[in-house]
DRENZAMAR-889280 format. One record per residue (C-alpha): x, y, z; residue number from 1. Coordinates in steps of 0.25 Angstrom, whole numbers, padded with zeros to 4 digits. Each point is the difference from the previous one (the first is absolute). Layout:
<recs>
+-------+-------+-------+-----+
:     X :     Y :     Z : num :
+-------+-------+-------+-----+
:     X :     Y :     Z : NUM :
...
+-------+-------+-------+-----+
</recs>
This chain:
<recs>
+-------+-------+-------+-----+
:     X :     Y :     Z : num :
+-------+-------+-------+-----+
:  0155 :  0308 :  0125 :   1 :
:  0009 :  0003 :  0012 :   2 :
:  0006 :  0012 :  0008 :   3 :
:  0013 :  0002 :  0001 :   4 :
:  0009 :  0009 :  0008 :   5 :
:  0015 :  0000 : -0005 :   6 :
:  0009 :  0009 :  0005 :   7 :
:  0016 :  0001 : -0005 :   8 :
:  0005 :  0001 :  0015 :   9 :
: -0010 :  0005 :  0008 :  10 :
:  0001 :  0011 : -0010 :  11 :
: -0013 :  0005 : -0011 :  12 :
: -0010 : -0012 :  0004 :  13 :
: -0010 :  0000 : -0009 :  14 :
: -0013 : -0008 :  0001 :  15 :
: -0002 : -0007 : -0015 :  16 :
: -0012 : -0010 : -0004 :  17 :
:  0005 : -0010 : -0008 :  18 :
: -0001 : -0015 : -0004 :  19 :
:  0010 : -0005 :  0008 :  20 :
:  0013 :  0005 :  0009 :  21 :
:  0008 : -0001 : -0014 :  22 :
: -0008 :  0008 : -0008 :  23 :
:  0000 :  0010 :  0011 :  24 :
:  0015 : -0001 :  0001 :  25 :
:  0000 :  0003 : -0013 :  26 :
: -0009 :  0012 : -0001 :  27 :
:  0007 :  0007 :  0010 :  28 :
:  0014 : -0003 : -0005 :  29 :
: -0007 :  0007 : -0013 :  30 :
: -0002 :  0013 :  0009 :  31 :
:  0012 :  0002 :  0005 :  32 :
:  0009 : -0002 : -0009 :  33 :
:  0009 :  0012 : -0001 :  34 :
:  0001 : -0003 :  0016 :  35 :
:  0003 : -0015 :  0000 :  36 :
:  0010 : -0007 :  0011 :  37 :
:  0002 : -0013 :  0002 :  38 :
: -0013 : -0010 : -0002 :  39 :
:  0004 : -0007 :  0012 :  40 :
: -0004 :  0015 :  0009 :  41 :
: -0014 : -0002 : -0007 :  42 :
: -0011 : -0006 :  0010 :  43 :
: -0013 : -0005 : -0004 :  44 :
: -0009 : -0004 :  0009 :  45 :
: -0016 : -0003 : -0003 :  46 :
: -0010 :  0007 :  0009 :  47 :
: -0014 : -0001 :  0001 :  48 :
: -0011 :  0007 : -0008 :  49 :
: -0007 :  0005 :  0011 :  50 :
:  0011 :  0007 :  0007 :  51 :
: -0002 :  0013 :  0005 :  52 :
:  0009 :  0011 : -0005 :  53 :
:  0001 :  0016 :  0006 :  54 :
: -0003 :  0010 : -0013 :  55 :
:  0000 :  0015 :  0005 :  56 :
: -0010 :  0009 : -0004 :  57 :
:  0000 :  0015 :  0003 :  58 :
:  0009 : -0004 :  0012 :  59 :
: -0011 : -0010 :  0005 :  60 :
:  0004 : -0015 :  0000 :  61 :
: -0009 : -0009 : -0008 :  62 :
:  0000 : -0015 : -0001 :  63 :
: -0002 : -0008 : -0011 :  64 :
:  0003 : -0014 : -0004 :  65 :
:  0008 : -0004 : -0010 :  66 :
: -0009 : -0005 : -0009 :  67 :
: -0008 :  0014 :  0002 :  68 :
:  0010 :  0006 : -0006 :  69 :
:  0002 : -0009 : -0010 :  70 :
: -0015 :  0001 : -0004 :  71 :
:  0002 :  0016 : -0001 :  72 :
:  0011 : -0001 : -0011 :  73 :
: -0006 :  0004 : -0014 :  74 :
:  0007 : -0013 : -0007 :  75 :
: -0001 : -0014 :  0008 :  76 :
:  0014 : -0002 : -0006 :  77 :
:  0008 : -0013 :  0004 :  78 :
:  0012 :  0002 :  0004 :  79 :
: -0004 :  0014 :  0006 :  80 :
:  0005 :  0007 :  0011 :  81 :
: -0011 :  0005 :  0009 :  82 :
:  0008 :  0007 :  0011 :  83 :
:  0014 :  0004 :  0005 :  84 :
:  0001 : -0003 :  0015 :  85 :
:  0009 :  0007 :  0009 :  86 :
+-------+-------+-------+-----+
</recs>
């Protein structure tokens, strides 16, 4: 199990734990679908587990890794998306 961010265009990036950059392709081609462009915009790029993401609480900045968050989720899903980076 891997992290993937993939963004179409620098556009809706998305952090998804998959198998492997395919099935996280795949996933997030599920997700968007009523917003799809072209499949060669789409980027996917695999990023490490321990990397530290800014999530706002109450207008105080916390950070947690990615695999934090991931561990937080009530189902431990694979493909699943953990968070939507700006």
């Amino acid at each position: 199990m891997k992290y993937y961010k993939v963004s179409n265009s620098g556009f809706d990036n998305k952090v998804i734990v998959a198998n492997s950059e395919y099935e996280a392709l795949g996933y997030y081609l599920m997700e968007i679908d009523d917003q799809l462009g072209f499949v060669d915009d789409i980027n996917v790029d695999e990023v490490d587990a321990e990397e530290r993401v800014e999530i706002s609480y109450t207008g105080y900045p916390i950070y947690k890794t990615l695999h934090e968050i991931y561990q937080e989720k009530e189902s431990w899903e694979v493909p699943h998306v953990v968070v939507e980076v700006e």
